[in-house]
N, C-alpha and C positions, 0 to 999 in steps of 0.2 A: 370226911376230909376233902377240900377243897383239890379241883384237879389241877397240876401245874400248867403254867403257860401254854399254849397249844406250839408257840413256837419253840419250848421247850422237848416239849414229847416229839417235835420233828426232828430237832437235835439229838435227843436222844435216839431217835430213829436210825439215825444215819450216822452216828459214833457207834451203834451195835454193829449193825454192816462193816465199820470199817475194821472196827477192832475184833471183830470174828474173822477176819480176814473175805467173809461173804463179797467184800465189794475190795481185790487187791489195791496193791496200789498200780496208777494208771488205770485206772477204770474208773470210765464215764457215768456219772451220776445220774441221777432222774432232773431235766431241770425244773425249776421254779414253777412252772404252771404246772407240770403231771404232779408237782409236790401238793400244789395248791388243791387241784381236784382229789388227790387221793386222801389228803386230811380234811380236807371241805373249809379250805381257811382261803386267806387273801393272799396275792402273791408276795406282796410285802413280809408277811408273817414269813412265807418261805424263804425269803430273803435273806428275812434278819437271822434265820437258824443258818445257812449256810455260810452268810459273814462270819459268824463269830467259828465256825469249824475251821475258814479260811484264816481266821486272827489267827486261832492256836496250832496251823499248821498242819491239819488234818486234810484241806483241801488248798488246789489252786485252779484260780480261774483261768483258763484261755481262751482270748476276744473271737468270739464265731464261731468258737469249736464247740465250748462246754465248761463243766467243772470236774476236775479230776481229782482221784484220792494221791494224796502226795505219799512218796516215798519218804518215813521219815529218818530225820538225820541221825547217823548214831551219836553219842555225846560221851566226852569223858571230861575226867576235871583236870586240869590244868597243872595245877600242884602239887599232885600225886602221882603218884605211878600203882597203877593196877595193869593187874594182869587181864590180857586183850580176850583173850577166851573164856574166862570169869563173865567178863565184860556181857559178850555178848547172849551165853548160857543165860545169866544173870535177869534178861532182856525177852527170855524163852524164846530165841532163835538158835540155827543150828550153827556149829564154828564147823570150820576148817582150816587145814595150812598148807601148803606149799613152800617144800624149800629149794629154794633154783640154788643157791651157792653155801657151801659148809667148807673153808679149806682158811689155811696159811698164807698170809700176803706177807709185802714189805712196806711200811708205810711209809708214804709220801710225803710231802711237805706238811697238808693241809692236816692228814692225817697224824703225823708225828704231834704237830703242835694241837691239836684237839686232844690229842691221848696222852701226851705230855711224855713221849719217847722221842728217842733220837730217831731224826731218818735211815730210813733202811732197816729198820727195828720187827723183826715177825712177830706180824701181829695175829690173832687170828678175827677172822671174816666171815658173817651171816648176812643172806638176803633171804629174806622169807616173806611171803605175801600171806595176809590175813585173810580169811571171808568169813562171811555174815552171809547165811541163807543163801550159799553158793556166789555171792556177790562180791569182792574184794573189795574191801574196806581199809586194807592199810599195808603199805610197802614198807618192809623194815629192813635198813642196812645199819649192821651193828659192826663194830672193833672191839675188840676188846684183847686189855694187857695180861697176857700169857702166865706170868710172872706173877701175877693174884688169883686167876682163875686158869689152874692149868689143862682140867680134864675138859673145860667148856667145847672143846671139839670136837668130843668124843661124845656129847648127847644126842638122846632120836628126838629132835624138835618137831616131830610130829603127836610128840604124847608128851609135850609139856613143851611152854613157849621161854623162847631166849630170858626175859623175863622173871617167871617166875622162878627158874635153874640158879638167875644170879642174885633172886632175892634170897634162896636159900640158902645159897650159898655163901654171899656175901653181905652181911646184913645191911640195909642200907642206911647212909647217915648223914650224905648230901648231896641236893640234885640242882643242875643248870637246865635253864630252859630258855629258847630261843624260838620265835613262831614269826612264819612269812609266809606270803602267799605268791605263789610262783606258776610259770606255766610250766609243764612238766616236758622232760623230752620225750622224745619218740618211745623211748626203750621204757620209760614209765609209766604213760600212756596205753600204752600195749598192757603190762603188766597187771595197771589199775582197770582194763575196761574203760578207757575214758576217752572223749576228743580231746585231741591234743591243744585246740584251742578251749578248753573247760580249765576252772582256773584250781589249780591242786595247794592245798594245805599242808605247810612243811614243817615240822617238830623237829628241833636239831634238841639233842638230848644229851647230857655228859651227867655221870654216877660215882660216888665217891660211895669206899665203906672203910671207915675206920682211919679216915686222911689219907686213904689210895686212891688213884682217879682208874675205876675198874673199867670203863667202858665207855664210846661215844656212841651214838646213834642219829639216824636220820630216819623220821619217819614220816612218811608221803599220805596223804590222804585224799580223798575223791574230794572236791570242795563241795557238792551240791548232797553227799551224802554222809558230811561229819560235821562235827561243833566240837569246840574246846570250851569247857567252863571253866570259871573260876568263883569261890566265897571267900571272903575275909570277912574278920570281925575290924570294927573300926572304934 
């Protein structure tokens, strides 16, 4: 059998490293010439394997510095709603959660008219930060109407996320989606681990089950560290 490409076996080389985690992310590669002498190929061959790692995301280049193993993005679909800890299990990284706020509000304008209550309406209110590999990956503030999910305040959202309690609860049967990219303030910046000039990924999220508008949400994401996708059939 014919041996494959030499610039492939390099590719190879350096997708074991990454995806062993032997070479994390942020970590500085071997450049182009130690490539070249170690396979006994041209620089160019080493070239063109570390292009194409840089095409699919695996690497990014920085001028003078080097090439670095990129952190990559987490991703979820657009359409759907999965649950964030599935998600990331899913992905064989470890999850966590953090809940800063579980209590009783009154909602406000913006919130009345999102949740489809009157003002001054007690609603109840989660903020909980997601991570990935000790990393925070997604700020969640949720509302939700009392009056279709009434024990929702009384769960440990440490052993099951907002989420999956009100897929169970409430079967779901229709969802609004709403995505901008925004700079985050201080107090979500903080939260997410992030400069506050880094640009954050906002999911405004509203849930119907059964022609009840169960819940709103906002959810914040690191922008250099998330993607939204979408499929349709056309």
């Amino acid at each position: 059998m014919a041996q494959s490409p030499r610039y492939l076996q390099i590719k190879h080389y350096l997708s074991e490293k990454i995806q062993s985690r032997t070479w994390p992310p942020g970590f500085r590669i071997p450049t182009e010439i130690e490539l070249s002498e170690q396979f006994s190929v041209s620089r160019m061959t080493a070239n063109k394997a570390i292009r194409d790692l840089v095409k699919d995301g695996f690497l990014e280049r920085t001028p003078r510095l080097g090439t670095f193993v990129c952190q990559k993005k987490a991703e979820s679909p657009l359409m759907e709603i999965r649950n964030i800890a599935a998600e990331v299990k899913n992905r064989g990284h470890d999850y966590a959660t953090k809940v800063i706020s579980q209590i009783m509000v009154e909602a406000n304008d913006d919130i009345a008219l999102q949740l489809g209550v009157r003002h001054g309406t007690n609603v109840y209110f989660t903020q909980i930060v997601h991570f990935e590999n000790d990393a925070p990956i997604q700020l969640e503030e949720r509302w939700v109407n009392p009056d279709f999910v009434p024990d929702y305040i009384e769960q440990d959202f440490t052993r099951q996320t907002p989420n999956e309690y009100l897929v169970q609860t409430c079967p779901l049967s229709d969802i609004e989606h709403t995505v901008e990219a925004i700079l985050p303030t201080k107090r979500i910046s903080d939260l997410l681990r992030m400069a506050s000039s880094s640009p954050c990924l906002l999911l405004n999220r509203r849930t119907w089950s059964d022609k009840n508008l169960i819940s709103t949400a906002l959810l914040y994401h690191p922008g250099d560290k998330y993607k939204l996708s979408s499929r349709s059939k056309v």
